[in-house]
N, CA, C and O of each residue as an XYZ file, in Angstrom:
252
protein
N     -39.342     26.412     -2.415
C     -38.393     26.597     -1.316
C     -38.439     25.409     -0.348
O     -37.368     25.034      0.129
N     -39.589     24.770     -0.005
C     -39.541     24.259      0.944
C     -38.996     22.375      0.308
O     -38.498     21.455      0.956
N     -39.371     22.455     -1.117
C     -38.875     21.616     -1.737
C     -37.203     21.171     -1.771
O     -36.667     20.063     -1.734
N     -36.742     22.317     -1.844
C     -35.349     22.830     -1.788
C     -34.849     22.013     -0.014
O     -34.148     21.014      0.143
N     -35.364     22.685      0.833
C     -34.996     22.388      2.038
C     -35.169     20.696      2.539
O     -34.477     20.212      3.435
N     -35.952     20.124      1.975
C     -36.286     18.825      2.092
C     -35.052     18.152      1.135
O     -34.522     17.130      1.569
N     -34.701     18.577      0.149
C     -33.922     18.095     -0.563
C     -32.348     18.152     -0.028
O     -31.608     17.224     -0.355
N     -31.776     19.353      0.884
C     -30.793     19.219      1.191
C     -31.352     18.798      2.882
O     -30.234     18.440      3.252
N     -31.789     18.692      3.505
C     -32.156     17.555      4.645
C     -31.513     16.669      3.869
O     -30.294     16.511      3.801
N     -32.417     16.050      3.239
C     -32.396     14.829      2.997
C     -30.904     14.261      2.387
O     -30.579     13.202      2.925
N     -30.184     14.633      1.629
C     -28.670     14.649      1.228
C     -27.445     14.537      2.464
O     -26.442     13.832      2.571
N     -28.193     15.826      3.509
C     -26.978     15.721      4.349
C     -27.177     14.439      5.431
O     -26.272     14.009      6.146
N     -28.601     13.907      5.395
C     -28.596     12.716      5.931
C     -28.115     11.833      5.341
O     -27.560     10.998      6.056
N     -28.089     11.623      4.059
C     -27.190     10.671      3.274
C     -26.030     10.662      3.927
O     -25.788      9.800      4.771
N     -25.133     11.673      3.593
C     -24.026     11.877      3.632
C     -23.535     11.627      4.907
O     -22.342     11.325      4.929
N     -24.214     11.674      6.164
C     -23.727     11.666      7.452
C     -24.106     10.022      7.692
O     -23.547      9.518      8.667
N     -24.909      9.231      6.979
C     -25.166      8.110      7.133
C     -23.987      6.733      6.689
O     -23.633      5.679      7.216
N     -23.488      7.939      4.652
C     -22.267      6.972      4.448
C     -20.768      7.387      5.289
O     -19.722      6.753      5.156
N     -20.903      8.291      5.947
C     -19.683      8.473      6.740
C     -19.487      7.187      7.662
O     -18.770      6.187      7.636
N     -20.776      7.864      8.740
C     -20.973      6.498      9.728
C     -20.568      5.136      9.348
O     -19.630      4.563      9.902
N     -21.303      4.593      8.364
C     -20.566      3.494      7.454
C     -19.053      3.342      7.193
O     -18.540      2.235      7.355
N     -18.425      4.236      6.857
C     -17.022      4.249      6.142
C     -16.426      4.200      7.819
O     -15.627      3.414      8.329
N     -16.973      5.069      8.264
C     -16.055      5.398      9.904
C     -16.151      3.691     10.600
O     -15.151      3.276     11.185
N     -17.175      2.943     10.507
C     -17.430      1.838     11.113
C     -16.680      0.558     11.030
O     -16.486     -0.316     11.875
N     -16.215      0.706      9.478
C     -15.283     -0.081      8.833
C     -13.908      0.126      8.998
O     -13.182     -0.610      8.329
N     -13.247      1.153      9.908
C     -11.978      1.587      9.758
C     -11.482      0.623     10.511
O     -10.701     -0.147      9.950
N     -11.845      0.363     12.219
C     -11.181     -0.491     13.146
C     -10.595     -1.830     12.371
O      -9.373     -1.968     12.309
N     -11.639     -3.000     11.670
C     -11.436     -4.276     11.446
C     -10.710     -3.884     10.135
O     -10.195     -4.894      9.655
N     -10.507     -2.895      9.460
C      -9.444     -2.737      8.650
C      -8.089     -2.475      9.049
O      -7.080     -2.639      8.361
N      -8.166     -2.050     10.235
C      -7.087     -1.901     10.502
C      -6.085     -2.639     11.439
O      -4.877     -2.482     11.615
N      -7.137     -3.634     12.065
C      -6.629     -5.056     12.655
C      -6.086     -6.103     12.158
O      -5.361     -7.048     12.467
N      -7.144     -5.268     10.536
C      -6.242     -6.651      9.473
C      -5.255     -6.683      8.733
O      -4.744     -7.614      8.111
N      -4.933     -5.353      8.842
C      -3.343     -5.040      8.145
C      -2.615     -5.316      9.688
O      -1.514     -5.836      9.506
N      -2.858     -5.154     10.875
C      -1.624     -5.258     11.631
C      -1.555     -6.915     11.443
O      -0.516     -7.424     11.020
N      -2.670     -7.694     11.765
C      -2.272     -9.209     11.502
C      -1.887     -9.432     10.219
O      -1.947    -10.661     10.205
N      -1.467     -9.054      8.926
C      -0.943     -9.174      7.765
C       0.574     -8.915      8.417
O       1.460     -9.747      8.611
N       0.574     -7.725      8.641
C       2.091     -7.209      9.007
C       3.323     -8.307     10.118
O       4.531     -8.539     10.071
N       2.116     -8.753     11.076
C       2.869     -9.362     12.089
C       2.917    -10.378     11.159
O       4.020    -10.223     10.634
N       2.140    -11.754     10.405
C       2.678    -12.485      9.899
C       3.876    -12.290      8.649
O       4.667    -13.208      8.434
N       3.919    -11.164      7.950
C       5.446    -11.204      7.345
C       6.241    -10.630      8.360
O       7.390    -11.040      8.199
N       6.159     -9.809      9.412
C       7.084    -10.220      9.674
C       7.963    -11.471     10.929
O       9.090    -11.397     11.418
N       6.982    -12.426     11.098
C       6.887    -13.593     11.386
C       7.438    -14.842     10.417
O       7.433    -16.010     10.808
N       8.005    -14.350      8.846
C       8.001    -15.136      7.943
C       7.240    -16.607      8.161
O       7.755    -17.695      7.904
N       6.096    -16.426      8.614
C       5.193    -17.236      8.157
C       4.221    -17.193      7.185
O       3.053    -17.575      7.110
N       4.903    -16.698      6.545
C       3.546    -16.558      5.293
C       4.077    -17.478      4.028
O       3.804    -17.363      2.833
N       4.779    -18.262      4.582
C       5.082    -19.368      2.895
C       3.275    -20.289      3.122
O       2.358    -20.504      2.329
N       3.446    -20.556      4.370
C       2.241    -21.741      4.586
C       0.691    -21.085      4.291
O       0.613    -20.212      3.427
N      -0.206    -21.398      4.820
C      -1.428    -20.578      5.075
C      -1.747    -21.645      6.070
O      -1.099    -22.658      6.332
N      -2.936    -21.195      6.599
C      -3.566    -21.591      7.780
C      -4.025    -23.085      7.595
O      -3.987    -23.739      8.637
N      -4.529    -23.870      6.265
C      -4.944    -24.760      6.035
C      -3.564    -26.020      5.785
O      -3.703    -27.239      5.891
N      -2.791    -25.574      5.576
C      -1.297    -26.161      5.363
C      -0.519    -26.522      7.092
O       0.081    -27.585      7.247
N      -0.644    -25.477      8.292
C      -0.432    -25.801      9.074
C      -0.774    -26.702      9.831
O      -1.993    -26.543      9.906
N      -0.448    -27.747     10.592
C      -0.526    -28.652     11.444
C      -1.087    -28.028     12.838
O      -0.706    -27.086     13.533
N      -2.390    -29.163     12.971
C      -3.031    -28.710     14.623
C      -2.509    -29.033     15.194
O      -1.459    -29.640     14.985
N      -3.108    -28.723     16.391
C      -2.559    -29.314     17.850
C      -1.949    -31.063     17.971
O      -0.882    -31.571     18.315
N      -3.082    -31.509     17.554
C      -3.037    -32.982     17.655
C      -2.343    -33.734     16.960
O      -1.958    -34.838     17.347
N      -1.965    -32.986     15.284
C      -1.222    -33.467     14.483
C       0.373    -32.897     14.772
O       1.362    -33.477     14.323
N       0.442    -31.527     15.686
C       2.242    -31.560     15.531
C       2.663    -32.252     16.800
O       3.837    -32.264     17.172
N       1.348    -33.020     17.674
C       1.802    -33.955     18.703
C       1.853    -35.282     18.062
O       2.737    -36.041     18.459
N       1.151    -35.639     17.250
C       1.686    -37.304     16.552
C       2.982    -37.021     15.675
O       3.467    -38.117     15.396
N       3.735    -35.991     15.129
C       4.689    -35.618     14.373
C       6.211    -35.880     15.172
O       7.191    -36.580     14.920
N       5.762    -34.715     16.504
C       6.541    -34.759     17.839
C       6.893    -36.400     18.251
O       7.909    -36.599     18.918
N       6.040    -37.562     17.845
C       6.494    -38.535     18.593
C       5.755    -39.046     19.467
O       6.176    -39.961     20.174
């Protein structure tokens, strides 16, 4: 019996541990679909970030 009781302790601590986990991960998942979203619909998504021009370079471009 008491084997028993240690055994579901121990499970529902699992279980409340991978929640915590899964629950922890929701926010930055879900920051990263809104920044997905705003860039289509920004139609900026032909380029990527490494293709765009910095600061310094769309001022020598500018003239």
């Amino acid at each position: 019996m008491t084997l028993f009781v240690l055994a579901s302790f121990g499970c529902l601590t699992l279980l409340l541990t991978q929640i915590s986990e899964v629950l922890s991960k929701v926010p930055p998942i879900i920051r990263a679909w809104r920044r997905v979203q705003n860039e289509l619909r920004r139609g900026d998504h032909d380029r990527s970030a490494a293709d765009r021009p910095g600061p310094e370079e769309a001022a020598e471009e500018g003239g």
